[in-house]
C-alpha positions in Angstrom: -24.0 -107.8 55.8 -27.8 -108.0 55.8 -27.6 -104.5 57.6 -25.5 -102.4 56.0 -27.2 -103.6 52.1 -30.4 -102.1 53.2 -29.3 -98.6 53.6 -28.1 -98.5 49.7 -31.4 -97.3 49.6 -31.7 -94.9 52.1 -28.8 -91.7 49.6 -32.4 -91.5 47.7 -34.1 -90.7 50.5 -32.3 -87.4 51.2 -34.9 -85.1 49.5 -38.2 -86.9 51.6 -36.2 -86.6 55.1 -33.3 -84.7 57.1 -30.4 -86.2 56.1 -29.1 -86.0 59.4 -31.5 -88.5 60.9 -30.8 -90.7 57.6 -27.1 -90.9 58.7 -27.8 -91.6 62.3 -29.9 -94.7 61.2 -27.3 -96.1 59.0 -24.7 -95.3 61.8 -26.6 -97.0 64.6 -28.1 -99.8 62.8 -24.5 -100.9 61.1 -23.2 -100.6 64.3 -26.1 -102.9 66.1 -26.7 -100.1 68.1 -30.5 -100.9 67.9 -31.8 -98.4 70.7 -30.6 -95.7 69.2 -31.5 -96.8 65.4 -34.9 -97.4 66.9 -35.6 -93.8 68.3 -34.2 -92.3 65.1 -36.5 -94.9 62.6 -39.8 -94.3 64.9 -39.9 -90.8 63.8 -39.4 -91.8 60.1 -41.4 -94.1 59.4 -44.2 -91.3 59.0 -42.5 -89.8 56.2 -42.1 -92.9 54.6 -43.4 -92.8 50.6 -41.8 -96.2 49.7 -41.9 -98.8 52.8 -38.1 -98.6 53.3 -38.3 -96.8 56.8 -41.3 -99.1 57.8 -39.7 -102.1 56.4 -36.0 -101.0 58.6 -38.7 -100.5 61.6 -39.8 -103.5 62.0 -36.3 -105.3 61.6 -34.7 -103.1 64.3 -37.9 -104.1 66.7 -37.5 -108.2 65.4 -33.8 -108.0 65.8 -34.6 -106.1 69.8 -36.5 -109.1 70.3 -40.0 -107.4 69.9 -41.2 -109.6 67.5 -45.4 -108.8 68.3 -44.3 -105.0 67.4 -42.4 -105.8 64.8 -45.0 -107.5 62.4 -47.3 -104.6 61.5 -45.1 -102.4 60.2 -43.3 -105.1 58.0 -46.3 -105.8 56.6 -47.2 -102.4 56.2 -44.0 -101.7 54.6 -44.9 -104.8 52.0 -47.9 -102.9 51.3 -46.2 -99.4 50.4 -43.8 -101.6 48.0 -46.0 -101.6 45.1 -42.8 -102.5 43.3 -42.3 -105.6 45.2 -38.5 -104.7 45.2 -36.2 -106.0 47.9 -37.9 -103.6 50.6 -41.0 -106.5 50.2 -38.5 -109.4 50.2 -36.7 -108.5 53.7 -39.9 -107.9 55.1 -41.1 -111.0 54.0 -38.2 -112.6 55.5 -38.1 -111.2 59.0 -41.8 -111.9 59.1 -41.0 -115.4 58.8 -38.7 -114.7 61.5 -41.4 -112.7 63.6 -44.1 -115.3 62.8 -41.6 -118.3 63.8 -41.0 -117.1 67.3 -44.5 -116.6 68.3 -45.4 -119.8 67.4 -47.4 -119.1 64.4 -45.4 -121.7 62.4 -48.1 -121.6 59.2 -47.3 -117.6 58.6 -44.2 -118.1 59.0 -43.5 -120.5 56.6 -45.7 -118.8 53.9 -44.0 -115.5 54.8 -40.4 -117.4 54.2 -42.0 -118.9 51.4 -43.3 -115.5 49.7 -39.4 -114.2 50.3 -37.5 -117.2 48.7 -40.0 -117.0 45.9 -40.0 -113.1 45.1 -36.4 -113.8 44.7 -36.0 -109.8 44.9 -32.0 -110.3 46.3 -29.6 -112.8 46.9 -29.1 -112.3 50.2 -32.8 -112.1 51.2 -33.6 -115.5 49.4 -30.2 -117.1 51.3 -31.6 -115.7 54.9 -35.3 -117.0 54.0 -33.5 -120.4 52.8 -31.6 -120.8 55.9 -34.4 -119.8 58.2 -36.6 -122.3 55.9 -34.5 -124.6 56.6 -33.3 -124.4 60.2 -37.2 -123.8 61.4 -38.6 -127.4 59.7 -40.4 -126.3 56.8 -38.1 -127.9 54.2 -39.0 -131.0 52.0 -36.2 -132.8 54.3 -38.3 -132.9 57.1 -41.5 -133.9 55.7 -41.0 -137.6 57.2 -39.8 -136.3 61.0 -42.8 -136.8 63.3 -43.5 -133.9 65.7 -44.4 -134.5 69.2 -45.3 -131.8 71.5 -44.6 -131.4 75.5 -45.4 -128.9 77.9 -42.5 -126.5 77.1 -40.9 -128.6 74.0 -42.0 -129.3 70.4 -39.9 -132.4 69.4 -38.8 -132.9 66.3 -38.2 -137.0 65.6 -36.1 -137.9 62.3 -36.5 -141.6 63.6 -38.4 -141.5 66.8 -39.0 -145.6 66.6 -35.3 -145.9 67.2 -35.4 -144.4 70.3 -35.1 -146.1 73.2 -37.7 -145.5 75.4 -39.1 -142.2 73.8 -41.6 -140.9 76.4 -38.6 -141.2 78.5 -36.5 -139.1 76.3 -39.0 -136.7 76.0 -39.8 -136.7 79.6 -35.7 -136.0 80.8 -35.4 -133.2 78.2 -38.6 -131.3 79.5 -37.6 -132.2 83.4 -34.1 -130.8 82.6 -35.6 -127.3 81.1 -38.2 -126.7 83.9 -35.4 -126.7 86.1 -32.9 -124.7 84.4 -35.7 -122.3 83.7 -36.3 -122.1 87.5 -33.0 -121.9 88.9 -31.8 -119.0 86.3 -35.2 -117.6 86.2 -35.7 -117.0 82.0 -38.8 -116.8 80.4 -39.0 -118.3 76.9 -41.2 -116.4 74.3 -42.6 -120.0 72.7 -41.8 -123.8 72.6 -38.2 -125.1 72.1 -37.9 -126.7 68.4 -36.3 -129.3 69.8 -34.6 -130.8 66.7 -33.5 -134.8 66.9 -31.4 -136.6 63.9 -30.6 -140.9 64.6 -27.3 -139.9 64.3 -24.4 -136.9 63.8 -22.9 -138.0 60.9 -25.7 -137.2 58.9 -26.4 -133.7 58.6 -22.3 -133.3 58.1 -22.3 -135.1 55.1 -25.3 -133.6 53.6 -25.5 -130.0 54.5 -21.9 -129.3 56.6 -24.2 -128.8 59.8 -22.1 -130.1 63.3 -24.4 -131.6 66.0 -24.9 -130.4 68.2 -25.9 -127.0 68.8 -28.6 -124.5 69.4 -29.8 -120.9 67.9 -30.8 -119.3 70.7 -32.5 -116.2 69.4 -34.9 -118.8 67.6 -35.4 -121.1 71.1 -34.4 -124.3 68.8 -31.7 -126.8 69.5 -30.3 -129.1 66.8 -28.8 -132.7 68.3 -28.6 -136.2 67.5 -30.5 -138.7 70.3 -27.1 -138.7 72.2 -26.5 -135.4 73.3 -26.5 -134.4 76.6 -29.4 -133.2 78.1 -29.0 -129.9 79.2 -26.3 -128.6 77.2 -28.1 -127.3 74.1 -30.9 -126.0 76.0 -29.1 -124.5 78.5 -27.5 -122.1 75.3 -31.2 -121.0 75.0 -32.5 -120.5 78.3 -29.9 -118.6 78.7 -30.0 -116.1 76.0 -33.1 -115.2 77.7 -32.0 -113.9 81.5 -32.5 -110.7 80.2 -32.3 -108.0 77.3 -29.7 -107.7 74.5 -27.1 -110.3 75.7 -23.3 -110.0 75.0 -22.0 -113.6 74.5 -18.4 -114.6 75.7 -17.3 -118.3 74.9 -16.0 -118.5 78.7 -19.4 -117.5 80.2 -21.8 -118.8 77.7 -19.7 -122.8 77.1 -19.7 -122.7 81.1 -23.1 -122.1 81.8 -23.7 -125.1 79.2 -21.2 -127.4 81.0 -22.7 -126.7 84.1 -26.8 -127.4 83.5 -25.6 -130.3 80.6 -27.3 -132.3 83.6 -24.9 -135.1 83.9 -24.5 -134.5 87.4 -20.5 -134.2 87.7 -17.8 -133.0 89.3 -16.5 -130.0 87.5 -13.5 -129.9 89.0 -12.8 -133.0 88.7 -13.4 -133.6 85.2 -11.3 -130.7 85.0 -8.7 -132.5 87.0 -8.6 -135.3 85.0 -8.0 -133.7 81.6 -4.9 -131.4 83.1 -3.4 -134.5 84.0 -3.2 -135.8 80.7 -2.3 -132.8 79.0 0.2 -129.9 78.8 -1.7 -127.4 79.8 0.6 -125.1 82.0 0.2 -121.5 82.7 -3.6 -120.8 82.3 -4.6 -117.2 82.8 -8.2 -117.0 82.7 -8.4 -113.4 81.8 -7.0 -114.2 78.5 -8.8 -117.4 78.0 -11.9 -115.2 78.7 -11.4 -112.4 76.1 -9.8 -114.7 73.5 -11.7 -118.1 73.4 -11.5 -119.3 70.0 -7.6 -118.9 70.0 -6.6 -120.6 73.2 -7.2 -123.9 73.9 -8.5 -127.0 72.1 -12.2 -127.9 72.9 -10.8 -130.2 75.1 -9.9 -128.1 77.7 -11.9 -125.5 77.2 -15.2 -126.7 77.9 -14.1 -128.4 81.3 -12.3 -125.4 82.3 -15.0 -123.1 81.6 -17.6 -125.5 83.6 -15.3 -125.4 86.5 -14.9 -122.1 86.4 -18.6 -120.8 85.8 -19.6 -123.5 88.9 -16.9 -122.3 91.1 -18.9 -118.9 91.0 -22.3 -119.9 90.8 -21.0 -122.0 94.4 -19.6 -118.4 95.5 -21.4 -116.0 94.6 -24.8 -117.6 94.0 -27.1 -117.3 90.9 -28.9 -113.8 91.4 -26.0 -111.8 91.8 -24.2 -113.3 88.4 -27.0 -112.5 86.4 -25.8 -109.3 85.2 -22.9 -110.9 84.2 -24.3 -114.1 82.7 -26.6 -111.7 80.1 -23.2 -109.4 79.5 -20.3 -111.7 79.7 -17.3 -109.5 79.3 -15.0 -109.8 81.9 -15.4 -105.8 82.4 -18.9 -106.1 83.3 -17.9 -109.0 85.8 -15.3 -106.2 87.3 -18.4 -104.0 87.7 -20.4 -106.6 89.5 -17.8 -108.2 91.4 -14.9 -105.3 91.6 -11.9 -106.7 92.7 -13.6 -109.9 94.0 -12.7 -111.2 90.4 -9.6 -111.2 90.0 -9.2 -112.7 93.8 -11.3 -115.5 92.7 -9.7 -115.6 88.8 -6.4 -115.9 90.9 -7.8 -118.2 93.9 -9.0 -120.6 90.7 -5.6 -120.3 88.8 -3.9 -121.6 91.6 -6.0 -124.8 92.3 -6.4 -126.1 88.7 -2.3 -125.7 88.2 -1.8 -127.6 91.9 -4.2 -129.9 90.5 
């Protein structure tokens, strides 16, 4: 939605630009095609009276994950906007955003700040609040105490009821040091590590579901009995490589199979057959329709048992490709008809199971 509202400004722009190019933004950026919307708005943005094409610049860089890049023109594109008309309030918003994963946590809340208070568009003010929120800043967390790690900033609701917190801390960071290492991602700052006493909480008051992670942001949201490695794995993850494509199959098995509790996929997956009706599983369908198949249940087990089985086969450096775009066509690319020998190998073990 965010996209596509922006370009309601862009039919005045005809007379300043070719309308060609215009077109071609709107196209490419509605259609996430940020590559292409990035070629067409670098050549805009010097024809730019108004800070719009500055202003879409620097969201098509944030949103590519070049969030250093990304800053000057947003704030240049603030400048332009003597008007301080929504052009200024996105900006401010995805500078918050910018700010937030480099670490610079003071600009970014002032830049949230300066959008939710220039109140210039609903839905500029609702991504600034939710950003405000899910980053620390709100009045909420004013009580959490933060304590930092090598690679994680924790973030305690009520760290004296944790047993043992340096050992808390201690498993978490051990835990992403070696998922880091063994699928070789490099984080772009600290994880926000985000820890509530319990997960009944946040439910009640703001309809939030422990646990779970926004990887784009490197933050994980749990309560101080999550697994270890499941929520992080979600973000170390996201960051194998460039522009990933997430599939529920891929993404929920990786998780399952770093959550660090040491396990026997297979058998866990065993055990939950066993008691269940769960005849007839065709992975190819489970892979390209995820929500709809099975109950969470199954699903995670089987995807853990089925990521492991070709992590164990195939090793880590030649999924890769596959684990940053997770359709099954890329895995036929990778794997050619080695995938459907092992999607049919697997099949048959978990229903003699």
């Amino acid at each position: 939605m965010k996209r596509i509202l922006i370009f309601l400004f862009l039919t005045n722009l005809f007379i300043l630009v070719k309308g060609q190019d215009v077109n071609q933004l709107i196209e490419y950026y509605s259609k996430g095609e940020l590559i292409k919307a990035k070629e067409i708005s670098t050549k805009l943005i010097d024809v730019d009276s108004i800070g719009v094409f500055n202003q879409l610049h620097g969201r098509v860089l944030a949103d590519l994950g070049e969030y250093h890049d990304a800053i000057p023109y947003l704030i240049k594109a603030i400048e332009i906007d003597r008007n301080k008309t929504d052009i200024s309030g996105w900006a401010h918003g995805y500078l918050g955003q910018c700010y937030f994963i480099l670490g610079q946590y003071d600009e970014s809340k002032k830049s949230l700040n300066n959008c939710i208070q220039l109140k210039a568009t609903r839905n500029s003010v609702k991504y600034a609040n939710k950003r405000h929120f899910l980053f620390g800043f709100n009045d909420y967390f004013s009580s959490w105490k933060i304590i930092e790690t090598e690679n994680i900033r924790f973030h305690f609701q009520y760290p004296e009821k944790i047993v043992n917190i340096d050992s808390f801390m201690a498993h978490r960071e051990k835990a992403l040091c070696k998922i880091k290492s063994q699928l070789g991602s490099t984080l772009p700052k600290k994880v926000d590590f985000f820890v509530w006493d319990n997960k009944t909480e946040p439910m009640e008051k703001f309809k939030i579901n422990l646990g779970f992670a926004a990887p784009s942001d490197v933050c994980v949201y749990t309560h101080k009995y999550q697994t270890v490695g499941h929520e992080l794995t979600h973000v170390i993850s996201n960051y194998i490589g460039q522009n990933p494509v997430k599939t529920g199959l891929i993404n929920e098995g990786l998780a399952v199979c770093f959550n660090m509790q040491n396990d026997d996929k297979i058998e866990s997956l065993k055990t939950i057959i066993k008691d269940g009706d769960y005849e007839n599983i065709k992975i190819v369908d489970f892979w390209e329709n995820w929500q709809n198949y099975y109950s969470d249940r199954i699903s995670y087990p089987l995807a853990g048992a089925f990521v492991q089985g070709l992590i164990d086969k195939y090793g880590i450096e030649k999924l890769k490709p596959i684990f940053v775009n997770q359709t099954y066509e890329t895995a036929k690319k990778i794997l050619g008809e080695d995938i459907d020998k092992y999607i049919d190998d697997f099949e048959k073990e978990i229903i003699e199971l």
